[in-house]
Structures are given as C-alpha cells and as structure tokens.
Backbone and ligand atoms as CSV (ligand in chain L), in Angstrom:
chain,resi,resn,atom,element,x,y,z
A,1,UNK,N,N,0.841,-1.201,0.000
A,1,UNK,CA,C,0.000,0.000,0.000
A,1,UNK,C,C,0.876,1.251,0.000
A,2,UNK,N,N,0.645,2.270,-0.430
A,2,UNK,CA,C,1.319,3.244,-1.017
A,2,UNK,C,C,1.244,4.089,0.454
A,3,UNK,N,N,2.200,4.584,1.181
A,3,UNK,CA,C,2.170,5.946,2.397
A,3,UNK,C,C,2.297,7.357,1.743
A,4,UNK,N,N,1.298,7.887,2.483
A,4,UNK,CA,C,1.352,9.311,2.051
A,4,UNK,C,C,2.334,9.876,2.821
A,5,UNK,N,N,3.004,9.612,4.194
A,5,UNK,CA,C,3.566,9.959,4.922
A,5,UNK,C,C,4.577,8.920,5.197
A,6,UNK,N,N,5.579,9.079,5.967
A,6,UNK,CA,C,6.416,7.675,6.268
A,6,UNK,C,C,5.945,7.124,7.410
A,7,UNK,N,N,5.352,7.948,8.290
A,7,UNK,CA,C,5.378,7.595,9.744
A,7,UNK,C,C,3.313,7.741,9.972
A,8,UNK,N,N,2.930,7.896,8.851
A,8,UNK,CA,C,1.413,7.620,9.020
A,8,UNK,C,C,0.888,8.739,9.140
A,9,UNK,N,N,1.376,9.945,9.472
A,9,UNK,CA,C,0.820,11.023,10.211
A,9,UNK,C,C,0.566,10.889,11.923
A,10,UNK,N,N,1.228,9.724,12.462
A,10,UNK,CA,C,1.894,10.014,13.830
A,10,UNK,C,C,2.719,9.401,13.900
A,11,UNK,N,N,3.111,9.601,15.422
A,11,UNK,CA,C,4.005,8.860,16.040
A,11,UNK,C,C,4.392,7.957,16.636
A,12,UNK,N,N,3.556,6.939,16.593
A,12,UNK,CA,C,3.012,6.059,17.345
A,12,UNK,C,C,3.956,4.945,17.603
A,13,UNK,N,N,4.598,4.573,16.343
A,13,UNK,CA,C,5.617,3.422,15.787
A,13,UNK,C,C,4.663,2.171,16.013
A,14,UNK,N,N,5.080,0.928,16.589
A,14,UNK,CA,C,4.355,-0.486,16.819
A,14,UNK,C,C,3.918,-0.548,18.233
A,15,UNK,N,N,3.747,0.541,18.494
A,15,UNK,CA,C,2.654,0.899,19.916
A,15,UNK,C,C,0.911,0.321,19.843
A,16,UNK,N,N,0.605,-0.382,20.183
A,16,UNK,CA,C,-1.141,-0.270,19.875
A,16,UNK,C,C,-1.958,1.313,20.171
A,17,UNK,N,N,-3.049,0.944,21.059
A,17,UNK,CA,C,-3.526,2.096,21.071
A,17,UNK,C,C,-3.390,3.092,22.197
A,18,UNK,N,N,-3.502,4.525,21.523
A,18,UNK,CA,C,-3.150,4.855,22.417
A,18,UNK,C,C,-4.053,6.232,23.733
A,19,UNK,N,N,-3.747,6.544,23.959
A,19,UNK,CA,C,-4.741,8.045,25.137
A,19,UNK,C,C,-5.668,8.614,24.011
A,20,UNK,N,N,-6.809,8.949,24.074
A,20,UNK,CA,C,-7.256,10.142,22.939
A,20,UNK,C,C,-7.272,11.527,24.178
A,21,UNK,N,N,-6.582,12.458,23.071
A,21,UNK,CA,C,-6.660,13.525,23.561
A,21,UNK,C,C,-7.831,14.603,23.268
A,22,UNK,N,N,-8.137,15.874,23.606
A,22,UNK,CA,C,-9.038,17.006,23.216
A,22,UNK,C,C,-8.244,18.109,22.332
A,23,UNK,N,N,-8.827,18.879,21.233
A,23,UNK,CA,C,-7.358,19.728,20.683
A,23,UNK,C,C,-8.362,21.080,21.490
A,24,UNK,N,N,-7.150,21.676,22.016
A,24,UNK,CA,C,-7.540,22.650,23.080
A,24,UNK,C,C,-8.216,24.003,22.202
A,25,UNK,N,N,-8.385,23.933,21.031
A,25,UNK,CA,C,-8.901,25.005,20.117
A,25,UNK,C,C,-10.811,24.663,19.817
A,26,UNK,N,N,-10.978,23.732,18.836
A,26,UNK,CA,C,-11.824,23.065,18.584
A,26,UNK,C,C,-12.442,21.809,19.223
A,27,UNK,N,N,-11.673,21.129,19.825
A,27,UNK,CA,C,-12.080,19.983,20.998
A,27,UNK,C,C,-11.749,18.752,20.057
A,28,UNK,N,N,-11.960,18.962,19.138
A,28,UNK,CA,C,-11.892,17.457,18.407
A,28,UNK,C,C,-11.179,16.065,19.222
A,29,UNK,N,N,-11.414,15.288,18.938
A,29,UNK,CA,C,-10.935,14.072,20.269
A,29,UNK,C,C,-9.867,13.417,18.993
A,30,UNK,N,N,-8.878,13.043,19.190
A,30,UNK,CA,C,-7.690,12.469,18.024
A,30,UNK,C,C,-6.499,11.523,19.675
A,31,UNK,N,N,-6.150,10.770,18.528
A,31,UNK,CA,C,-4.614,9.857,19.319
A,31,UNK,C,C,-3.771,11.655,19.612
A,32,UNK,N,N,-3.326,10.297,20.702
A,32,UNK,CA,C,-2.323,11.309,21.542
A,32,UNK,C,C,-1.063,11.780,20.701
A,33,UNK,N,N,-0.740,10.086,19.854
A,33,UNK,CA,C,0.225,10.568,18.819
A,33,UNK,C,C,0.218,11.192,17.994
A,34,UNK,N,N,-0.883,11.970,17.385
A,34,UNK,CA,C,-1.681,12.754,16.267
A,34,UNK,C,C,-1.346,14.021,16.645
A,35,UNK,N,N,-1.236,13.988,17.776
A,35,UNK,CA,C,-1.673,15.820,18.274
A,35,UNK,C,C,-0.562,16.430,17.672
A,36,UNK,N,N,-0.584,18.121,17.974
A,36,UNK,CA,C,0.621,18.929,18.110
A,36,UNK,C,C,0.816,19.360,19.169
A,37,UNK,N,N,1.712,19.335,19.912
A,37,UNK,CA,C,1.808,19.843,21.084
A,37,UNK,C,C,2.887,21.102,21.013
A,38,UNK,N,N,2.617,22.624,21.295
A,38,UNK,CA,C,3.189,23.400,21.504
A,38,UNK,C,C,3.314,24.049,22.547
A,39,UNK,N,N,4.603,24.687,22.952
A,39,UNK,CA,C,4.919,25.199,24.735
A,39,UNK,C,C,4.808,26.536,24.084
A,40,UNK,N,N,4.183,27.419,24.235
A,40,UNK,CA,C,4.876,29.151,24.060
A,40,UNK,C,C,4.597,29.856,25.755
A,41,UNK,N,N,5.840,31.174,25.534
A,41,UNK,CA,C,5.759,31.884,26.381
A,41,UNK,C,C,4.181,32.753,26.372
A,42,UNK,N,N,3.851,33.098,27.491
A,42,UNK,CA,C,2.465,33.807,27.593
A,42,UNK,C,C,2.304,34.915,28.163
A,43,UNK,N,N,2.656,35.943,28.269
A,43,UNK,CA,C,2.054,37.603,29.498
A,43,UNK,C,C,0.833,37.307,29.354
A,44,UNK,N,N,0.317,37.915,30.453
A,44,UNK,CA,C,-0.638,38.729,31.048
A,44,UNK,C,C,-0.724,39.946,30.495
A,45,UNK,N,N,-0.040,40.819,30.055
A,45,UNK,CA,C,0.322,42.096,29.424
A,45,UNK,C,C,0.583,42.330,28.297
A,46,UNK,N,N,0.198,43.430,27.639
A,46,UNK,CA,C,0.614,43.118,26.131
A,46,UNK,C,C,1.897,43.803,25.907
A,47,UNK,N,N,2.465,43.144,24.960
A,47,UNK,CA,C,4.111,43.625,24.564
A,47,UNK,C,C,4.575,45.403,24.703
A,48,UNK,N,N,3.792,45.910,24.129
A,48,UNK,CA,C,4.354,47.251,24.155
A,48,UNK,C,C,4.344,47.680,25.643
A,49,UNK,N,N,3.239,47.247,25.800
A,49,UNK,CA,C,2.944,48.073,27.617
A,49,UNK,C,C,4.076,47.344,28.256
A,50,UNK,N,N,4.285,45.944,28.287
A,50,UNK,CA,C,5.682,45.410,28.825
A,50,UNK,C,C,7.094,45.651,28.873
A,51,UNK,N,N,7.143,46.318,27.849
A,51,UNK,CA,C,8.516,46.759,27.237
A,51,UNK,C,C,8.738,48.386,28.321
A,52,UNK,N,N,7.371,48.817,27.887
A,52,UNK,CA,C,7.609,50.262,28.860
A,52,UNK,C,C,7.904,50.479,30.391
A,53,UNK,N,N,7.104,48.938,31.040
A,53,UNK,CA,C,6.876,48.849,32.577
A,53,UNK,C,C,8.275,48.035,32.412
A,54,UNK,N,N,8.937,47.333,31.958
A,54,UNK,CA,C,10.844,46.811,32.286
A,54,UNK,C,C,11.485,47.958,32.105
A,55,UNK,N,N,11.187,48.800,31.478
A,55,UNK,CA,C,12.003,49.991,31.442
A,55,UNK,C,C,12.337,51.079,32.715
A,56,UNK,N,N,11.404,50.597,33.347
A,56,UNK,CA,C,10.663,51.867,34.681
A,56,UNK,C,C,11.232,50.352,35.852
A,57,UNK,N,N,11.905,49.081,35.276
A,57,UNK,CA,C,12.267,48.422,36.235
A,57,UNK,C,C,11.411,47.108,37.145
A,58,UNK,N,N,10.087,47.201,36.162
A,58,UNK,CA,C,8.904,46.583,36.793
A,58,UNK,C,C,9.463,44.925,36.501
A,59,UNK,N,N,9.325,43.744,37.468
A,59,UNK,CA,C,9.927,42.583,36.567
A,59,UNK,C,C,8.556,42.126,36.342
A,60,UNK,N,N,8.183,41.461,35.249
A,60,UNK,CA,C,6.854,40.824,34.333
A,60,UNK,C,C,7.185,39.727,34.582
A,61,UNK,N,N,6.314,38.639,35.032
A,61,UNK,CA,C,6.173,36.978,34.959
A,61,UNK,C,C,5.852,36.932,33.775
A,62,UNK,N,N,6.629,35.726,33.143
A,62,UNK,CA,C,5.768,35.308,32.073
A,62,UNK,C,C,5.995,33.765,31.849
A,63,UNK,N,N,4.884,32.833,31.646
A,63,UNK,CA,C,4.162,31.980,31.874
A,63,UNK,C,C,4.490,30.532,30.799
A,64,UNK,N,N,4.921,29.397,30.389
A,64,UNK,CA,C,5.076,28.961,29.512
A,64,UNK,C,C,3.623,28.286,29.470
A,65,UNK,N,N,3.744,28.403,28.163
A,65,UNK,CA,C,1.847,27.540,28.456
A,65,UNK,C,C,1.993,26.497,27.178
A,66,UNK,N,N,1.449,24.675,27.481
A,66,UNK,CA,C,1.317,23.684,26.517
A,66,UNK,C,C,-0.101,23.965,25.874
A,67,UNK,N,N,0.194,23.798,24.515
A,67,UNK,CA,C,-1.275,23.937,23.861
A,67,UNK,C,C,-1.424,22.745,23.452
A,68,UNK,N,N,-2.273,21.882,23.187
A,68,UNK,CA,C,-2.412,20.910,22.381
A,68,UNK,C,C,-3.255,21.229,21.370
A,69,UNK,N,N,-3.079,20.911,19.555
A,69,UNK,CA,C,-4.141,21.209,18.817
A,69,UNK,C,C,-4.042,19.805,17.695
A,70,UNK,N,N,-5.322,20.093,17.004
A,70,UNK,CA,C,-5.517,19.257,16.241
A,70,UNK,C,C,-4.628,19.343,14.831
A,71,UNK,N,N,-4.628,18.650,13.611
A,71,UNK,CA,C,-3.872,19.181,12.546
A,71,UNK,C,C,-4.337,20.559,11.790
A,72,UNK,N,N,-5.925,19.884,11.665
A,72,UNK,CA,C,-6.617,21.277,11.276
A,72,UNK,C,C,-6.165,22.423,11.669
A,73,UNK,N,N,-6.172,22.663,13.012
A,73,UNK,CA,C,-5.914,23.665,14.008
A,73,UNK,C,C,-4.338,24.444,13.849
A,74,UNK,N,N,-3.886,23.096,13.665
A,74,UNK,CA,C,-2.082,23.479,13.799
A,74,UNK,C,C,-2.044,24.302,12.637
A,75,UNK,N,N,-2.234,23.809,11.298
A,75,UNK,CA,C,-2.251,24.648,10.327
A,75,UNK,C,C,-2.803,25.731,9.808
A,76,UNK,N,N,-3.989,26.012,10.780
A,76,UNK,CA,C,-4.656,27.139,10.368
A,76,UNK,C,C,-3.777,28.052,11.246
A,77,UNK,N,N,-3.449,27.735,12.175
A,77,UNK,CA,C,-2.208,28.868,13.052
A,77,UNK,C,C,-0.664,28.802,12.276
A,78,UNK,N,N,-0.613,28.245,11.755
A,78,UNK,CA,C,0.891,28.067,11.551
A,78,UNK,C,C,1.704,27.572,11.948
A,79,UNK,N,N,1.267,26.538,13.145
A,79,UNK,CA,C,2.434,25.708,13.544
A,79,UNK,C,C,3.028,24.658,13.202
A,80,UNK,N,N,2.104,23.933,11.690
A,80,UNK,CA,C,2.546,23.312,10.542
A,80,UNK,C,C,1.904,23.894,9.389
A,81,UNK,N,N,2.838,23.558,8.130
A,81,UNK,CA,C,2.440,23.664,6.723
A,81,UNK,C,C,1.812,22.799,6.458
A,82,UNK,N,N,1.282,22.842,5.504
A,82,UNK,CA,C,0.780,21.616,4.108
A,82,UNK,C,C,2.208,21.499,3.141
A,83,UNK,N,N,2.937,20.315,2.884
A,83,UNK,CA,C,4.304,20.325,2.363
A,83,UNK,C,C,3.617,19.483,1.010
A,84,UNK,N,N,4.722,19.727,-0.180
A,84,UNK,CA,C,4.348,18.765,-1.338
A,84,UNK,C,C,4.248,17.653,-1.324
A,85,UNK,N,N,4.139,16.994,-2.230
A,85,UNK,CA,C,4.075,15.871,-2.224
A,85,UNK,C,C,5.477,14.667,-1.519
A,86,UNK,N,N,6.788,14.715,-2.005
A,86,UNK,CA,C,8.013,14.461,-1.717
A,86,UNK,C,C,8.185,15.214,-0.081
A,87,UNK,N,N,8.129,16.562,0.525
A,87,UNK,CA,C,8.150,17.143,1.157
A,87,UNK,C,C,7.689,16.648,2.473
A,88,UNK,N,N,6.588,15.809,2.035
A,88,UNK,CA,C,6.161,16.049,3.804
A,88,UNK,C,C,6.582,14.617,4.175
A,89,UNK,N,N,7.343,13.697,3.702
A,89,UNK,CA,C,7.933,12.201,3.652
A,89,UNK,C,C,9.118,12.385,4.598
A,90,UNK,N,N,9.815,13.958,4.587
A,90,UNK,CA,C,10.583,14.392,5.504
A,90,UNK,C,C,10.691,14.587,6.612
A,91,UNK,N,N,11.191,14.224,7.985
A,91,UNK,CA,C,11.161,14.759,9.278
A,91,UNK,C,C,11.353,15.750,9.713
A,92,UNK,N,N,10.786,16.795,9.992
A,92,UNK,CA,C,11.449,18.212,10.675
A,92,UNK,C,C,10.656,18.183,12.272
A,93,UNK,N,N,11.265,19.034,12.378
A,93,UNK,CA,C,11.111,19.191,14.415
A,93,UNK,C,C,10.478,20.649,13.686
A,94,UNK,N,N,9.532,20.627,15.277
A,94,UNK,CA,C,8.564,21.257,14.712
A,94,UNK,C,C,8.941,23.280,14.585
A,95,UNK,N,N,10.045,23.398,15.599
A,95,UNK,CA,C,10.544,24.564,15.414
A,95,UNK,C,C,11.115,25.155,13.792
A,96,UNK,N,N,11.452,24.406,13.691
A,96,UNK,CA,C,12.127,24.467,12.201
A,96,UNK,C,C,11.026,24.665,10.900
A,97,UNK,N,N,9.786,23.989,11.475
A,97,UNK,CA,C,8.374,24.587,10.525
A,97,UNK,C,C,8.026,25.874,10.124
A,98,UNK,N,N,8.116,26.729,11.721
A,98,UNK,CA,C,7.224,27.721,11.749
A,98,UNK,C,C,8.108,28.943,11.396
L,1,ZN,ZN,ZN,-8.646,21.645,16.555
C-alpha cells in the first residue's frame, strides 16, 4: 500500500492504542500521537505596555503555556504547513516549521 507519509501522520511506531486527547482550540478528540503539542511563552500584558513597565524596572512573569491542537488547528495557526508531495515524507522538528 502506497504511504502518504512515512510515519502515518503520527508517532506512534508499533505501539497499539493509544490516550485520545481534546485539541484545546476546537475539541476534536484524536490519538495522543496525532496531536501537536506546543509550549509558548504567555504575558498577562501586552508587549508594548511590557517593554515600557521593564524599562521603569517593573519585573513581568511570564508563563510557559502547553497547547495541544488538532492538525486542522495546527495549520490554520501556523504551527505546521501543508508540504508537497516528496516534502512532507521528511522529518522536521517542529521549530524548524514555523
Ligand atoms: Zn482543533
């Protein structure tokens, strides 16, 4: 049978089954190995106003936060492409996507 992907579109390898997760955008329920999982930094504050209050010495927390999303999801944000055909047969880490 012909793969569109090498690895299926997860990660699973010869694991059976596995957790279903929620994608924290849309909810959709998908394998755990399916998901995307992204860490970003988060304020409370928005950038400009932040930049002004470190200036005046104020220190800002800021927050790492895990997102989990679906593929749909990932790509409509940008945290994956749609790659060509040959292209997406490739491994990249996911920093290197965006
Ligand atoms: Zn989603």
């Amino acid at each position: 049978m012909p793969k569109k992907r090498k690895n299926r579109g997860r990660k699973k390898g010869d694991k059976g089954r596995e957790p279903l997760v929620h994608c924290d955008n849309c909810g959709r329920v998908m394998p755990r190995s399916k998901a995307v999982r992204i860490t970003v930094p988060y304020s409370p504050v928005p950038p400009d106003l932040a930049r002004e209050l470190e200036k005046q010495g104020v220190i800002i927390s800021r927050y790492l936060v895990t997102k989990t999303y679906c593929i749909n999801c990932a790509v409509f944000f940008g945290i994956i492409k749609v790659r060509a055909r040959e292209e997406r047969k490739k491994k990249i880490p996911l920093q290197q996507v965006v």
